[in-house]
C-alpha positions as CSV (number, residue, x, y, z in Angstrom):
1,X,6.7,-31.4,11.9
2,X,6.1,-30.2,8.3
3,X,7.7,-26.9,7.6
4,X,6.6,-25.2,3.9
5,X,8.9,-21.7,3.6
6,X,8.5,-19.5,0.1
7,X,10.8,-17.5,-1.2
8,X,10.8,-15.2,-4.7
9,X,8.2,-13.0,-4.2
10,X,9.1,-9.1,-4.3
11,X,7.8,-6.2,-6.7
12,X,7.7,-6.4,-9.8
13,X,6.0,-4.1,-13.6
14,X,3.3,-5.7,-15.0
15,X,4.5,-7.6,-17.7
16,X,7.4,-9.0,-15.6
17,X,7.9,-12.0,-14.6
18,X,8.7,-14.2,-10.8
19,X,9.4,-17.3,-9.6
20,X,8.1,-18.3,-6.0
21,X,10.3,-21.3,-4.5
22,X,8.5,-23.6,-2.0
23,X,11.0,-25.7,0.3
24,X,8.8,-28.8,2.4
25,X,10.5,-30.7,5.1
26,X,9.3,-33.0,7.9
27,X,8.1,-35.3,5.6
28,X,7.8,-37.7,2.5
29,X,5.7,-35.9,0.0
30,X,4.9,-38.5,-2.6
31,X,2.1,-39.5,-3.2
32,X,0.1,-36.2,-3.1
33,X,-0.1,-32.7,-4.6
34,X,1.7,-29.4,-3.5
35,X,-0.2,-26.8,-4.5
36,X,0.1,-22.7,-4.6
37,X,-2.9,-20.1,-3.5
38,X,-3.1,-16.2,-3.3
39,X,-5.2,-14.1,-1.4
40,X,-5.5,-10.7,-2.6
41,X,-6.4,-7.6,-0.2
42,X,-10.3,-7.7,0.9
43,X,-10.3,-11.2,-0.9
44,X,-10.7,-14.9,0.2
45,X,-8.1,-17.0,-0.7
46,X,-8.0,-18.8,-4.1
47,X,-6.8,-21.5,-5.6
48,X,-3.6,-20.6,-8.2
49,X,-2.3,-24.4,-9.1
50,X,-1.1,-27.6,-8.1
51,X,1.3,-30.7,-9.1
52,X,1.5,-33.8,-8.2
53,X,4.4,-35.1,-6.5
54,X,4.3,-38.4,-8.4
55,X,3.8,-38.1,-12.2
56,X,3.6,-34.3,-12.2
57,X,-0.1,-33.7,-13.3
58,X,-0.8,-30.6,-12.9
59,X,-4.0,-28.1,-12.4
60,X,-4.5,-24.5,-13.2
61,X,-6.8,-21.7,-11.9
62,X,-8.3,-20.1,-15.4
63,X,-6.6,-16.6,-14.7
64,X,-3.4,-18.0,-14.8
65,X,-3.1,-20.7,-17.6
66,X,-0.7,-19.8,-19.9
67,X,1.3,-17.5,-17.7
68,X,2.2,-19.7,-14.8
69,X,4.1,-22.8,-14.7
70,X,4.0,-25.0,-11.3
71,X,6.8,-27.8,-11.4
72,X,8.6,-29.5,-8.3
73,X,12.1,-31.2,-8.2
74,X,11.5,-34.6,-6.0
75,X,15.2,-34.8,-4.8
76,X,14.7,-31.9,-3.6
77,X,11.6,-31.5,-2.1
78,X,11.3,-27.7,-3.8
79,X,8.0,-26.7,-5.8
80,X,7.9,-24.2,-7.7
81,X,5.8,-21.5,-9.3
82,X,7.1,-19.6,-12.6
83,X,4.8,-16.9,-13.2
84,X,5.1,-14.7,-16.4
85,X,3.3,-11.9,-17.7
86,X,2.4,-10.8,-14.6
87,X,-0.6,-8.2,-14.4
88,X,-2.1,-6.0,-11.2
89,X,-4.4,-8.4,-10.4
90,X,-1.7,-10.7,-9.6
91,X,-1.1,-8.6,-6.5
92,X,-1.4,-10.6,-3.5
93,X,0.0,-12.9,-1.0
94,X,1.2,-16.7,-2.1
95,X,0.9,-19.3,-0.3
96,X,2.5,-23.0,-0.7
97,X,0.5,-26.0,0.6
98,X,1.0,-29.7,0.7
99,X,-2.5,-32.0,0.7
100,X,-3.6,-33.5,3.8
101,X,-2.8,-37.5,3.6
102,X,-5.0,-40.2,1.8
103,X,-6.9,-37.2,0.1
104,X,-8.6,-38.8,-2.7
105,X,-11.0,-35.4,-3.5
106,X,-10.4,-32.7,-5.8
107,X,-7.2,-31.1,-5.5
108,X,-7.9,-27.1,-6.1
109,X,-9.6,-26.6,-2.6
110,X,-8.4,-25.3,0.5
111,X,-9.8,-28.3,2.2
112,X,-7.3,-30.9,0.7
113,X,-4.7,-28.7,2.0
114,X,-3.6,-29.2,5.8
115,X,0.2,-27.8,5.7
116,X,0.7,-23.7,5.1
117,X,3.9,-21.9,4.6
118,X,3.7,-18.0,5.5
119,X,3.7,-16.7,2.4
120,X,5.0,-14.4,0.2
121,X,4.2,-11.1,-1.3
122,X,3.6,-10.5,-4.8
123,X,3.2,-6.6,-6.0
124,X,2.8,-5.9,-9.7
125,X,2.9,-2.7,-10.2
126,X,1.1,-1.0,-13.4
């Protein structure tokens, strides 16, 4: 059973700054991505980054390059999601995902995503 829990998110003024832990069990995660989404109030879920549990690469949405950082510790099984500068728009709910096995497409969409934690709430305050 593959359990994703986050932790980090809270309230926070624009211009501060978070970090959102992601804990996975119930698994081996390597080879694959872990990835973070949001989904703002009256707003589908999108795509924020992703890493890849072997050899790091890493993807970002355009909104957030430069102020978020995604990294994961392997030992640990933790992913991470260091966001800085954080504006209004950041507002939303974060979710952690880990990619559905033998996914070989592109690795910002929902759909290579099969394990969801419950998220956690991000308010930035202006």
């Amino acid at each position: 059973q593959v359990q994703l829990v986050e932790s980090g998110g809270g309230l926070v003024q624009a211009g501060g700054s978070l970090r959102l832990s992601c804990a996975a069990s119930g698994r081996t995660f390597g080879p694959g991505f872990m990835a973070w989404f949001r989904q703002a109030p009256g707003k589908e879920r999108e795509f924020v980054a992703s890493i890849a549990w072997s050899g790091g690469r890493t993807y970002y949405t355009d909104s957030v390059k430069g102020r978020c950082t995604i990294s994961r510790d392997n030992a640990e099984n933790l992913v991470y999601l260091q966001m800085n500068s954080l504006k209004p728009e950041d507002t939303a709910v974060y979710y952690c995902a880990a990619e559905r096995e033998y996914w070989h497409g592109s690795h910002d969409t929902e759909h290579a995503y099969k394990y969801w934690g419950q998220g956690t709430q991000v308010t930035v305050s202006s």
